[in-house]
N, C-alpha and C positions, 0 to 999 in steps of 0.2 A: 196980398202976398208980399213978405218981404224975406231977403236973405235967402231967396231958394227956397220957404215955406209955400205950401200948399194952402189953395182957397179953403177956407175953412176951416181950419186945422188953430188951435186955441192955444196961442203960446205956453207953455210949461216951466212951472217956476218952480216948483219941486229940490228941495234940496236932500242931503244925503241922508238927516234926520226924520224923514217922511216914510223911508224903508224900515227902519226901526220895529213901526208895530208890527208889522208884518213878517219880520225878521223872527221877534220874541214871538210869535203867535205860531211861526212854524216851527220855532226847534225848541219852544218850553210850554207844551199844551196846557191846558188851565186843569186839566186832569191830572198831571203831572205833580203833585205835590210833596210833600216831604211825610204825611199821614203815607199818602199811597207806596210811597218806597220803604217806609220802615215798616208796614204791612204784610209787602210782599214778602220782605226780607225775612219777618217774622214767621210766615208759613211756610218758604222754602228752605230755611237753615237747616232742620233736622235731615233731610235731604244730605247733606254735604257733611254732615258731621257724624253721622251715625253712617254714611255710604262709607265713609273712606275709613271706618270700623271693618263694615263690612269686607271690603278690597283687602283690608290689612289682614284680618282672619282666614279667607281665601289663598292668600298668598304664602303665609308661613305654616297654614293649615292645622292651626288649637287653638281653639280659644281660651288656653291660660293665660291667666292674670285679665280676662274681662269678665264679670260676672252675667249670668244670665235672669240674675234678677233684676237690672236694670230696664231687659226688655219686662217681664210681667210689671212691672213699676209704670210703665208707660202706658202699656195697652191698656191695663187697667184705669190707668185714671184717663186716657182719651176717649175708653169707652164712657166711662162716668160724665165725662163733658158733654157727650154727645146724645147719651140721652137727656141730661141736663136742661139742653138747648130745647131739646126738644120741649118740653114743659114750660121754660122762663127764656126765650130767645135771651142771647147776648149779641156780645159784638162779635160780627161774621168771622171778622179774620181771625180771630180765635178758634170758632167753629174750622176753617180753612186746616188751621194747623192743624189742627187734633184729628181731622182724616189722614192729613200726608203721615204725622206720625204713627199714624194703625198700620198706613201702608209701607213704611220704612222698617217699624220695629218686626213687623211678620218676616221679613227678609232678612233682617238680623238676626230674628229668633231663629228659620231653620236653617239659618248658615253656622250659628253656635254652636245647635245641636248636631250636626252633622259633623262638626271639629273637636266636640265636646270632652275636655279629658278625663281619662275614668275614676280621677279621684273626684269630680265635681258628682258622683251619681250617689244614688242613696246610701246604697250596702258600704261605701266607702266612708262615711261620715261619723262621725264623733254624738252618740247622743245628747242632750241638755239634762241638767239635771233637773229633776221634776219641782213644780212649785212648792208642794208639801211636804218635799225634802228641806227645799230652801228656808221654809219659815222657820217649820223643825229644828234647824240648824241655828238661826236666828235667835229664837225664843230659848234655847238650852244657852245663847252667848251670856244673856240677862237674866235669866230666869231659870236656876241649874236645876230647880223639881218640873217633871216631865207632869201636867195635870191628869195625862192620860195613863200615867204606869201605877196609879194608887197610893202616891206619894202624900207623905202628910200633907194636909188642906193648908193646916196652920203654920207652917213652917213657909209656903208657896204664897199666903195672904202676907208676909210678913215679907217677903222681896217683891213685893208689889210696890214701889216706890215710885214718885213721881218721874225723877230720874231716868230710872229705868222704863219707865213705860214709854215716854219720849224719845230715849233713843232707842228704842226697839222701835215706834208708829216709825223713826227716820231710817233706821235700817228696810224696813217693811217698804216703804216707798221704793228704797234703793233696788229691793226684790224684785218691785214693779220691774221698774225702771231695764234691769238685768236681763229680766227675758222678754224685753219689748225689745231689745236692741240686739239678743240671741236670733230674734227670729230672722233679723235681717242678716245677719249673718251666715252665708252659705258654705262655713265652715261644719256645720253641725246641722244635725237630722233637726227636721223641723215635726211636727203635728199634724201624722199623714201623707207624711214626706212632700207637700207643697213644692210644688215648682221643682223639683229634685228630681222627679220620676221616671224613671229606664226607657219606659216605653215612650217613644215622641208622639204616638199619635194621640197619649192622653192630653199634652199639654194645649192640640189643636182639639180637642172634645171639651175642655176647659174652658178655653177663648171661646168657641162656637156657642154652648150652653149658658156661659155669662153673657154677652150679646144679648142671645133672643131673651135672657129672660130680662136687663136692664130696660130694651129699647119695648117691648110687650106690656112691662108697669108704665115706662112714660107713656108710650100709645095710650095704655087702659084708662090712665086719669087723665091727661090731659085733651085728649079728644074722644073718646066714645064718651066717658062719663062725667064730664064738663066740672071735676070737684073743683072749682077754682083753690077755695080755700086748702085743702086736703093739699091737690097735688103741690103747689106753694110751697106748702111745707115738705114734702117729698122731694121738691124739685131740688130746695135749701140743703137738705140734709146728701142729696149726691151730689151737690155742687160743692159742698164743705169736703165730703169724702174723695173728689179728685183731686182737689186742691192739696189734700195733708197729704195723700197719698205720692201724688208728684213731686212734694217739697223733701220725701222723705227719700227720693232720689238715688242719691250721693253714697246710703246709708251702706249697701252691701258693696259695692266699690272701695269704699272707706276701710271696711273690714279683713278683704281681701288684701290691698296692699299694705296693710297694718301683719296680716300672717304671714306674707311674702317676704315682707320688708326689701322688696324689690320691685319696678314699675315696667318688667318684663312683661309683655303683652298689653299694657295700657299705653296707647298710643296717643301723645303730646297733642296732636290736632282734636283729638276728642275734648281733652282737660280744656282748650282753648275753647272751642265751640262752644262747649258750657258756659264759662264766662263771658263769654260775649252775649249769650243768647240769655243769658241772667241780664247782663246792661240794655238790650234792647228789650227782651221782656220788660224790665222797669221804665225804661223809656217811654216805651208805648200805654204803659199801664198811666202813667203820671201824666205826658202828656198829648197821647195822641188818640185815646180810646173815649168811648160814651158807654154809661150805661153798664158799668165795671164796681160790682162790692170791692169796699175796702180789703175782704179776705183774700182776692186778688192780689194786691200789693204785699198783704204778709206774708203768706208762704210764700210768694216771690222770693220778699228781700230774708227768710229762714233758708230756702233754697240757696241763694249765693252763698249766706255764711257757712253752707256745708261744702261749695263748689272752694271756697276759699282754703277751706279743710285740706279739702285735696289738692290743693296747688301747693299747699304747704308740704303735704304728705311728698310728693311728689319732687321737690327740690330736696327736700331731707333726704328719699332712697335713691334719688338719682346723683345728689352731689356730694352727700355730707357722710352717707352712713356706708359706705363702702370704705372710706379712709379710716372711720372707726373701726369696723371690723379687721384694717390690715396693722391697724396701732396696736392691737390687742394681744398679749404675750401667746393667746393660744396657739394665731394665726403663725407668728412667728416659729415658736416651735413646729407645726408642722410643715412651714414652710423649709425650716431647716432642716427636717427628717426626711421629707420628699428630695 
């Protein structure tokens, strides 16, 4: 014993450096990693950014200027991922997301509908013009004998030119093109008025019927009837279809404040959450996932370049195109009438 020390007792040399592990080991777990927080982040965002949609519709009670096709956009392809999974597991926290988004977008769906304004319903919409119009229209541009009204044959073989047949196949695309991006469009009756429809309880008889019959085919093939082969290929093909389906997004949003030309009812914290949740999607996809197809990272980074759309869209009717409209002689004259 010395200095007031106790028999036995083993002097301590310990410096302040000797707390350290012990320090790190209590306030930075080994579970704690930068995968596990961009994860979590990744599964609870729509949470926060489609909730304070939510709040925002509640509170001014219409949801003008949000499209409700964005919810059928989502549910649809998180159902798609979910039977997905079920066939070709991925990576969980993906799986994670794509439930929380069933359970977010359902809550935005019947908060929509319940604020929904009555030019967004069917009777109220503008038909598309039919395909067969379209071509009709097309082929009289290049091609002025109609082959159908009895028109001399030879006359009609003789503006058959290479020319013209070329830009009529690029026009013909262009038709494609037209009413694939009509349909997203919730300006105009769709085919069977999809998504549009008066009654809400069809839109829950829709989601319920797609469900059982998605999650019924993965069940069938991947576990009662062992097709490996088969379902593989079934799994690939609804794994491609949620992927376009979600990248296409952007697409009725875009539409809407393109007819508004105002960003009355789209709310700045939604436009944000997007973009962020486009950079941490990519993040995660690059460098923090396993076991992730390249188709993952495309429609990703297709996805942003539409979110970018809209941010652009967005500065243009929120800062640029209102001073246009007051520069314009019309304005002023009724300015000065009133």
């Amino acid at each position: 014993m010395s200095d007031g020390g106790t028999v036995g007792e083993q002097p301590s040399h310990r410096g302040p450096e000797s707390y350290f592990p012990k320090i790190d080991q209590f306030y930075i777990p080994d579970w704690l990693t930068m995968q596990f927080v961009l994860s979590n982040v990744i599964c609870f965002t729509p949470l926060v950014s489609y909730g304070t949609t939510v709040l925002s519709i509640r509170r001014s009670k219409t949801a003008l200027g949000f499209s409700i096709d964005i919810c059928a956009t989502m549910l649809i392809a998180s159902i798609f991922r979910v039977s997905y999974y079920l066939i070709t597991p991925y990576e969980i926290t993906l799986l994670r997301q794509s439930l929380v988004m069933i359970f977010i977008q359902l809550v935005l769906l019947h908060t929509s509908l319940r604020y929904r304004p009555e030019e967004y319903k069917s009777e109220n919409l503008e038909p598309v013009e039919s395909f067969g119009q379209l071509v009709h229209d097309v082929w009289l541009e290049y091609f002025p004998l109609d082959p159908f009204s009895g028109s001399d044959w030879k006359n009609l073989l003789k503006s058959l030119s290479y020319r013209n047949l070329s830009d009529f196949a690029f026009k013909l695309i262009l038709v494609f093109v037209y009413k694939f991006l009509k349909f997203f469009d919730p300006s105009y009756k769709r085919f069977m008025s999809f998504w549009q429809w008066n009654d809400e309880k069809t839109f829950w008889k829709f989601l319920g019927i797609f469900t059982v019959l998605q999650m019924s085919i993965a069940v069938f093939l991947s576990r009662i009837m062992n097709w490996d082969g088969f379902a593989q290929w079934v799994g690939s093909l609804i794994g491609t279809l949620g992927l376009l389906i979600e990248s296409l997004l952007p697409l009725p949003q875009i539409s809407i404040l393109n007819k508004l030309k105002s960003v009355q009812g789209f709310k700045f914290i939604l436009l944000i959450s997007w973009l962020c949740g486009d950079v941490l999607k990519i993040s995660y996809l690059m460098f923090g996932a396993k076991n992730i197809s390249v188709l993952f990272l495309f429609f990703a980074l297709f996805q942003m370049s539409l979110d970018i759309y809209i941010a652009a869209q967005y500065i243009y009717y929120r800062f640029y195109y209102p001073r246009v409209v007051e520069s314009t002689p019309e304005s002023i004259e009724l300015t000065e009438i009133k």
